[in-house]
C-alpha positions as CSV (number, residue, x, y, z in Angstrom):
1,X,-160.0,242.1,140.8
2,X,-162.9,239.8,140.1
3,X,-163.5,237.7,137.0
4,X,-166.7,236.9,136.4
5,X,-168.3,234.6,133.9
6,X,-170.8,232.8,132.5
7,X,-171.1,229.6,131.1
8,X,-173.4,227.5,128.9
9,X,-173.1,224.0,129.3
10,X,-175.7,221.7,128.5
11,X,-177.9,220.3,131.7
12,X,-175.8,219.8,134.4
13,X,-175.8,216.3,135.9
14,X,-172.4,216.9,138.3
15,X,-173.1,220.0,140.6
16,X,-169.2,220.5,140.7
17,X,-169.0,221.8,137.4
18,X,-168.6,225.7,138.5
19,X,-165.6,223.7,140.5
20,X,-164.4,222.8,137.0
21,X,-165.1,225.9,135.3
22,X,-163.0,228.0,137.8
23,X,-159.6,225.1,138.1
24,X,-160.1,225.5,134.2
25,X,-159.9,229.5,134.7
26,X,-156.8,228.7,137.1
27,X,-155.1,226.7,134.5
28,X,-155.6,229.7,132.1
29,X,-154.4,232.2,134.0
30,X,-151.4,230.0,135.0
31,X,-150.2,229.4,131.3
32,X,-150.4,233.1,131.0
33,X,-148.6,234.4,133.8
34,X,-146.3,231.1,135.6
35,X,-146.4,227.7,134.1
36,X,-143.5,227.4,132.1
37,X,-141.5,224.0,130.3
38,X,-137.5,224.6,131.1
39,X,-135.0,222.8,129.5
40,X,-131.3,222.4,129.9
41,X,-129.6,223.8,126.4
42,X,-127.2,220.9,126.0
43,X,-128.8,217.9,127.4
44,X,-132.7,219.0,126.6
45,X,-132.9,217.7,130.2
46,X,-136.3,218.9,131.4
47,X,-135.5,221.2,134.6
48,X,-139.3,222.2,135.6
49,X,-139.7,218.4,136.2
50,X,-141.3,218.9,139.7
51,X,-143.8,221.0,141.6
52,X,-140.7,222.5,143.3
53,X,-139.7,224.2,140.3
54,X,-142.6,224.2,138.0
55,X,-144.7,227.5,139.0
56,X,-148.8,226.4,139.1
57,X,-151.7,228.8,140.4
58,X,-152.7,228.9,143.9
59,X,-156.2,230.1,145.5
60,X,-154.1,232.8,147.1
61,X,-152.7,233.8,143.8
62,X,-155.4,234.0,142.0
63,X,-159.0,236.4,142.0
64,X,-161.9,235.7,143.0
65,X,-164.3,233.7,140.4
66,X,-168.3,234.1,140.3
67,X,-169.7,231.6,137.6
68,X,-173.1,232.0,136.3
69,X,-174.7,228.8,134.1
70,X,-177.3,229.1,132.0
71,X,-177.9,225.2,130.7
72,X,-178.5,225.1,127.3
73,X,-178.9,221.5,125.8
74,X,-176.8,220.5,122.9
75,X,-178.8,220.3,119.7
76,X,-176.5,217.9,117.7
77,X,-176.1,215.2,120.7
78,X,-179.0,212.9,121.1
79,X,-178.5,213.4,125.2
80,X,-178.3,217.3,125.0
81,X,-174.5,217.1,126.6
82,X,-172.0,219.1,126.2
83,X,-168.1,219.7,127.2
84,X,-168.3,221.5,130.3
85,X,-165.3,221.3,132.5
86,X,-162.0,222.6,130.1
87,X,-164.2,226.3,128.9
88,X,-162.2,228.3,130.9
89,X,-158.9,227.6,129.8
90,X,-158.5,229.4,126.4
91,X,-160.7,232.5,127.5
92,X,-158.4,232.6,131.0
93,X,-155.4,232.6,129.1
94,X,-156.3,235.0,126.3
95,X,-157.7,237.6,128.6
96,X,-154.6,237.8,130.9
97,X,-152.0,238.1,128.0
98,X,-154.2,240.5,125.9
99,X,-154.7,242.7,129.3
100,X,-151.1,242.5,130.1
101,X,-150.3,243.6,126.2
102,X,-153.2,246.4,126.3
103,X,-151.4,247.7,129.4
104,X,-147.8,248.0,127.9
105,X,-149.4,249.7,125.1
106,X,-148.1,252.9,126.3
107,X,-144.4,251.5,125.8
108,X,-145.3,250.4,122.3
109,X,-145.0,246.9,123.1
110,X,-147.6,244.9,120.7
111,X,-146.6,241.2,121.9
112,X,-145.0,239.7,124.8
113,X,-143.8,235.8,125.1
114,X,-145.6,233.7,127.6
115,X,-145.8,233.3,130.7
116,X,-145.3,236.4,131.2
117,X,-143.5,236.9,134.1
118,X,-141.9,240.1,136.1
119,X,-138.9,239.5,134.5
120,X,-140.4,239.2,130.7
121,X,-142.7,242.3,131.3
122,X,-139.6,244.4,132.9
123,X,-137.7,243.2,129.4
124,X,-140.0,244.2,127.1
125,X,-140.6,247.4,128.8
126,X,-136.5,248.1,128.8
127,X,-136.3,246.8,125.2
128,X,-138.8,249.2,124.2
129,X,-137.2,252.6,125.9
130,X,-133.8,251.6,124.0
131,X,-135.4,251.6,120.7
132,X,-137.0,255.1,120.9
C-alpha cells in the first residue's frame, strides 16, 4: 500500500521538508493504529513511560510515502511562509481510522476507539456478531 500526497506549503527554504511531511504522516498513522497513554487504575501511574512499552511507528511498519509540493506563498504573511512540517498528522490519522471503520462496515461497526489495535478491531468485530 502506498500513500501518496500532496502538499502546499509556501516556498520552501529547508529541502527536508518532504522529510517532515512523511515523520508527520508516521506520527498520524501511529496515533491511529499503536501509540497509546496507559495508566495504572489505582495509582494513575503512567505505565507506557518508555520506548519499551510505548508502541511508535517504524520505517518497516509503515508504507511507502511519495510527497508532491506545489509552493504556494501565503497571502496573509508579509514573507509568504507557511506551517509546513506538522500537515500530515491530522490527515494520517483520520484516514487510517476512517479506512479501518469503512472496512468493518460489514459487521455494522460505525466507531472504533483508538489506537486501534488487533485486539480492539477483534472486539468490536465479536461485540457486533453477539448483538445480531
Amino acid at each position: 500500500m502506498d500513500q501518496h500526497r500532496v502538499h502546499r506549503p509556501a516556498a520552501i527554504i529547508d529541502r527536508r521538508i518532504p522529510d517532515d511531511f512523511d515523520g508527520g504522516i508516521a506520527q498520524g498513522i501511529g496515533q491511529a493504529l499503536w501509540e497509546e497513554c496507559v495508566y495504572d487504575r489505582d495509582t494513575a501511574q503512567l505505565l507506557s513511560g518508555s520506548l519499551m512499552d510505548y508502541a511508535m511507528p517504524r520505517a518497516d511498519s509503515l508504507p511507502l510515502f511519495r510527497t508532491e509540493i506545489s509552493e504556494v506563498p501565503s497571502t496573509t504573511n508579509p514573507l509568504g511562509m507557511r506551517g509546513g512540517s506538522e500537515g500530515g498528522i491530522t490527515p494520517g490519522l483520520a484516514v487510517v481510522a476512517n479506512a479501518i471503520v469503512d472496512a468493518l462496515t460489514e459487521f455494522g461497526i460505525e466507531h472504533i476507539e483508538l489506537p486501534a489495535t488487533p485486539e480492539r478491531v477483534w472486539r468490536a468485530i465479536r461485540t457486533s456478531h453477539s448483538h445480531k
